[in-house]
N, C-alpha and C positions, 0 to 999 in steps of 0.2 A: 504494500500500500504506500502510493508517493505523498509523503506530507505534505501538507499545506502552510506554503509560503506564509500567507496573513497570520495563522495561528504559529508559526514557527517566530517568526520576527514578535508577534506580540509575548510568546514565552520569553524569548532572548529580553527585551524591554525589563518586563517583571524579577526576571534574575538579575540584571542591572543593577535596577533598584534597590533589591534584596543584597547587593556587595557579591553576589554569588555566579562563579562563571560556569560553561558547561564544562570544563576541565574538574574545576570543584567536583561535582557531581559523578566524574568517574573515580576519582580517588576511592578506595576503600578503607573505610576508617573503623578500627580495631582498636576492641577495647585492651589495657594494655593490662589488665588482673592475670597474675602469673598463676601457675596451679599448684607452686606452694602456698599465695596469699588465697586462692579460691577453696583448696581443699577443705580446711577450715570448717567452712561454712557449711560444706556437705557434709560434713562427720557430724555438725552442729544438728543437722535436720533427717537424717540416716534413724533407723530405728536400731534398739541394741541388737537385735539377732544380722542386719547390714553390716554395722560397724565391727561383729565379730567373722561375716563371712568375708567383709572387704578389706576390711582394716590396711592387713597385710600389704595390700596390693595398692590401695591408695599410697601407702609410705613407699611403696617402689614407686608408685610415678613420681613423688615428688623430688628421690633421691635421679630419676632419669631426667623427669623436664621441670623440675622446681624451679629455674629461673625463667623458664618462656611464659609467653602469653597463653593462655585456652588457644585462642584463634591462630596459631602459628602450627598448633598438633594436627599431622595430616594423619590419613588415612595408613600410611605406611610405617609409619611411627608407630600406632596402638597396635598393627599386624608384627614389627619386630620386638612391642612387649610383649604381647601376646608370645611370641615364639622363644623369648628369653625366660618367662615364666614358666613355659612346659618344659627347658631342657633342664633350669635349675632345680625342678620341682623335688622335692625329698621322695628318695626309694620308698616304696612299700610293696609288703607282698603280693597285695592288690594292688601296683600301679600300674595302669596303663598308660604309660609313657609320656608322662605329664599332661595328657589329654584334660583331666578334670583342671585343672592349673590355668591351662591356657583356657579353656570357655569359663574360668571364675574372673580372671586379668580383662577379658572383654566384658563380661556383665561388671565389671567394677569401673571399667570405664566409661562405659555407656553411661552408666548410674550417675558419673559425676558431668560426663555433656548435656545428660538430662534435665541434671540439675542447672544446668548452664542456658539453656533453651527457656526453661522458666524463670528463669532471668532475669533473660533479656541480654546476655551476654554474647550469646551467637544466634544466628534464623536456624527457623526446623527444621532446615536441610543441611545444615552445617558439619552436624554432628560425625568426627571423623571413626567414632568405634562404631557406630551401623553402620559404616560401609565397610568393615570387615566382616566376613559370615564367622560364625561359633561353629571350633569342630563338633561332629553327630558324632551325640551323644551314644557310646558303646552300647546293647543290653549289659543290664546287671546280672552276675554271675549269682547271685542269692538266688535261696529256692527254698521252697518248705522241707523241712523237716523232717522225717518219715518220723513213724515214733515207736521205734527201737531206736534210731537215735536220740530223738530229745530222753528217752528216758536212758538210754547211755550218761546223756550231758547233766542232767539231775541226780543221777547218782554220783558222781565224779561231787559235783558242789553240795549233797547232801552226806559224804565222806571227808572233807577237806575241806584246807583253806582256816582259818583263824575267827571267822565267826559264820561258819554253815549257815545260821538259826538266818541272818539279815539276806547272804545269799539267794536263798534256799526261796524266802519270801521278793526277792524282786524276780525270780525267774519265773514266777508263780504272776508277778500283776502282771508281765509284760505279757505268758500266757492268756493271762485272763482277758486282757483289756486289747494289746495289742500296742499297745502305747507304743512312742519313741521313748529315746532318754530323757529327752528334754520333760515329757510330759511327768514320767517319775521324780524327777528331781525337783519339780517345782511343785509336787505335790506337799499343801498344809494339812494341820490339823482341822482349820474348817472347811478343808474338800472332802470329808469322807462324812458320807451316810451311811452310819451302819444298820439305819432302820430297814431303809430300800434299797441297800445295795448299792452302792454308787461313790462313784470317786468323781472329783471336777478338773479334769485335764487340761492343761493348755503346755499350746503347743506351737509348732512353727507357724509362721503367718500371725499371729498371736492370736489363733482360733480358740474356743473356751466351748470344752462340752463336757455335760454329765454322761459318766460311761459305766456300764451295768458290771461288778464284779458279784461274785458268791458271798454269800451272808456267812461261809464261814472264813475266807478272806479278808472281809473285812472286818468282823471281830481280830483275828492275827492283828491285821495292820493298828487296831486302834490300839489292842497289847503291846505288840510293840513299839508305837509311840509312846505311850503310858510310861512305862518303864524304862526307857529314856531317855523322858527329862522332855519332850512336849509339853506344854500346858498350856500357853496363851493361843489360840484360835491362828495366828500366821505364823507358827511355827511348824518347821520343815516337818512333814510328816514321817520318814524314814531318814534313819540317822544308825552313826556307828555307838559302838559300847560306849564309849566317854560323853556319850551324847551331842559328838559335831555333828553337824546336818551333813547327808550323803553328797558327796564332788562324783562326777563323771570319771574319776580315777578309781573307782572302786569295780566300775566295768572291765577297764583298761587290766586291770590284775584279774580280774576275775575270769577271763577269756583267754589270759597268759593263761591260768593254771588250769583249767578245763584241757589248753588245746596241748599243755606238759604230759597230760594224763592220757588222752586222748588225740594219738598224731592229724587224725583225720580230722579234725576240729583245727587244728595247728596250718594243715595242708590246705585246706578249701578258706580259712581266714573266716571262719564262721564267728557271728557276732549277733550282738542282741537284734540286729534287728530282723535276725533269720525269724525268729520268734513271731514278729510281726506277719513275715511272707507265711511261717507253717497258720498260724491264726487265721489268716483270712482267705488261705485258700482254703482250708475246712469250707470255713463259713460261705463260700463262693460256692462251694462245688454241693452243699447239699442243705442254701437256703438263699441262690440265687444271687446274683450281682448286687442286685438294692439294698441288699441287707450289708452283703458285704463293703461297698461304700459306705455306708451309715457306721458301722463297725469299726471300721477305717478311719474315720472322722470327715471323711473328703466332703470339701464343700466348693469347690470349683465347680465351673461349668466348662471346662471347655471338654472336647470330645461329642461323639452323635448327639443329634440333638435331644433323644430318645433319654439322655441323661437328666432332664429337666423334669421329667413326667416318672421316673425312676429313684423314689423315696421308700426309706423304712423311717419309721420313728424306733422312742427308744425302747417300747415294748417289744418291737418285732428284733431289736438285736440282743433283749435279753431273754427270749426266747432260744437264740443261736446261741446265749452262752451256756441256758440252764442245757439244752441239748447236749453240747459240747462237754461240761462236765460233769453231766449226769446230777446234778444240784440243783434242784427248787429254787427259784428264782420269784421274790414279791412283785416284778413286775410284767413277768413273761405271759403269756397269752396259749393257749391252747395252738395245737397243731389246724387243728376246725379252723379257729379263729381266724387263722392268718389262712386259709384256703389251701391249705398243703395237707 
């Protein structure tokens, strides 16, 4: 389309006026906030479970482009952190070659252009860590359980180890409930109902749900808070003999000394949350998907759309538990009930 003279000359005029030439207007002017003086701010607005998955990774970019601008990080730049991140990443036996490393160093960067776009510090299209793709994501090598082994791996923790009795009872909730760690550890004393059965979990995403355990579970659990030094209502509901509230290190040994006992536990890098996979495939393969999401706690939506219309409440997954461990459950429902 050929401009028009009149409206070209009358624009030229008004910039004039304005001190402003058409040279001006190609310039591109960049804000000069480095992404040491920015990070900051993201960490400021970052939720704890962000700042513990990025933390890291935020203090490598500072220490790689701490003195540049945001607006200076190209696209090539976040693809050779991203690729310095998977070579340095720490051995494990489960590593697959710093693949998880390198797709946490992009979602840690993206996190903080994101931050930058909301802003106002770069446009929507600026953003140089989405135009690198995240390597695809591996399957995960976990799998349920059979149960000759879990009861291999219960015996092992109900023979061993320095205090069995606290063991013995977290292999028992994650059994039961299906939890993560997280969701254990941050369980208090006014998360458990021992009348109905029920523990109040939170967990990643900072989701919060009541979840159906065994009435005789949770008498245990309230015992053993009792008698170590619980009392006030937010106090850590599982704890050691001296009465510290439980740390995520008591898993870390506790997996050592199963997988010392047990090489095939050692070999495959089995861990608490295998517990999770044997749990819910049960509960999948003989009280259907729906249930088993609700069990799961999953509150996303993404996946068929069929996932929207595909609900249990909490009766229909304490029905899957009393099933599950042959235990009466106050809030389970009839096999009738639920049309099975």
């Amino acid at each position: 389309m050929t401009p028009d003279p009149d409206r070209v000359a009358t624009a030229r005029t008004l910039l004039a006026q304005l001190g402003i030439s058409v040279a001006d207007l190609l310039v591109e002017h960049s804000d000069p906030t480095t992404v040491a003086e920015y990070l900051p701010r993201v960490r400021a607005a970052a939720s704890a479970a962000a700042n513990r998955s990025y933390g890291s990774y935020w203090n490598r970019m500072v220490a790689a482009w701490g003195d540049r601008p945001l607006t200076s990080i190209a696209a090539t730049d976040v693809e050779a952190f991203q690729r310095e991140c998977a070579r340095t990443a720490r051995r494990r036996r489960n590593g697959r070659g710093g693949r998880h490393a390198g797709e946490n160093a992009i979602t840690a960067a993206r996190a903080m252009f994101n931050r930058a776009i909301a802003d106002g510090l770069i446009a929507a299209t600026a953003s140089p860590a989405h135009q690198v793709p995240k390597p695809r994501r591996l399957p995960s090598p976990r799998r349920a359980l059979t149960p000759n082994e879990l009861t291999e791996i219960n015996q092992v923790v109900r023979t061993s180890g320095n205090d069995a009795v606290l063991d013995a009872l977290l292999l028992r909730l994650h059994t039961e409930t299906a939890c993560r760690r997280g969701g254990a550890l941050s369980l208090r004393l006014m998360d458990l109902d021992t009348v109905h059965g029920l523990v109040l979990l939170q967990e990643k995403g900072e989701t919060l749900r009541w979840q159906p355990v065994t009435l005789d579970l949770a008498a245990r659990l309230e015992a053993h808070a009792a008698t170590r030094g619980a009392v006030r209502p937010t106090d850590q509901l599982l704890r050691y003999r001296d009465g510290r509230g439980l740390t995520s290190r008591r898993y870390d040994h506790l997996w050592k000394r199963i997988g010392d006992r047990l090489p095939w536990v050692a070999a495959q890098n089995v861990s608490t949350h295998w517990l999770r996979h044997t749990t819910l495939t049960w509960v999948e393969r003989n009280f259907g998907y729906g249930i088993a999401r609700a069990y799961a706690g999953h509150t996303d939506n993404t996946g068929p759309a069929t996932t929207t219309y595909v609900k249990a409440d909490l009766q229909a997954v304490a029905t899957a538990l009393a099933a599950m461990t042959g235990q009466p459950h106050p809030l389970a429902a009839s096999l009738e009930d639920l049309g099975m």
